[in-house]
C-alpha positions in Angstrom: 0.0 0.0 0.0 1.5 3.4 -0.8 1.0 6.3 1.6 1.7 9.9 0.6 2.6 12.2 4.1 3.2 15.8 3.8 3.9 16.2 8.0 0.1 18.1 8.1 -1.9 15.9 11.0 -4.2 15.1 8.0 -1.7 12.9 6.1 -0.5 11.2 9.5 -4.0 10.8 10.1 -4.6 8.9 6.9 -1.7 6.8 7.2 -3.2 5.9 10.6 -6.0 4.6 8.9 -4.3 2.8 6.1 -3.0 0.9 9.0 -6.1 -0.1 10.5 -8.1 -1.1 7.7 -5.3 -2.8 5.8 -4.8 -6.9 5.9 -1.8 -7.5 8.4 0.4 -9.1 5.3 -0.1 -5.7 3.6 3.2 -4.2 3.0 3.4 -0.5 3.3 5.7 2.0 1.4 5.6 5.7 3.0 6.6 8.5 0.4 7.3 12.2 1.5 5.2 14.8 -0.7 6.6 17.8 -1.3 5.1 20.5 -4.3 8.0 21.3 -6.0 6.1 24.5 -7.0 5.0 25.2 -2.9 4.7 29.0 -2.6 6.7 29.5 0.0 10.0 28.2 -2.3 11.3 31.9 -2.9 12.3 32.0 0.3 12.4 28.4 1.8 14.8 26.3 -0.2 14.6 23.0 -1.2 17.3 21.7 0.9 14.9 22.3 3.8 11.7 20.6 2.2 14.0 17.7 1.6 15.5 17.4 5.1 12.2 18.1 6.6 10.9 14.7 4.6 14.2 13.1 5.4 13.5 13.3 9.3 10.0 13.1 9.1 10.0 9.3 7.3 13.3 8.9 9.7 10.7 9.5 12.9 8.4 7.8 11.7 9.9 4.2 11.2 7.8 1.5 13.3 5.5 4.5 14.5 2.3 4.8 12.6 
């Protein structure tokens, strides 16, 4: 099952739910979505965006 998470509590919230209604042999794979286009690029760069996804799936490993 593929899970999109953006950080928001609404994409953790969904992946919570993929959990619970999935069979227990379902395998997951968790993908960081960032908008490559987001607004706030002129003056956040996408180093950030990328390490922000980087520790976000890196906290999120055995945690759903």
């Amino acid at each position: 099952m593929l899970v999109a998470i953006d950080g928001s509590d609404s994409s953790l919230g969904a992946l919570r739910v993929a959990v619970l209604i999935a069979p227990l042999e379902t395998q997951f794979k968790i993908v960081y979505a960032a908008d490559d286009n987001f607004v706030l690029r002129e003056w956040l760069p996408i180093d950030v965006i990328f390490q922000h996804g980087t520790r976000l799936l890196g906290s999120r490993k055995g945690n759903a």
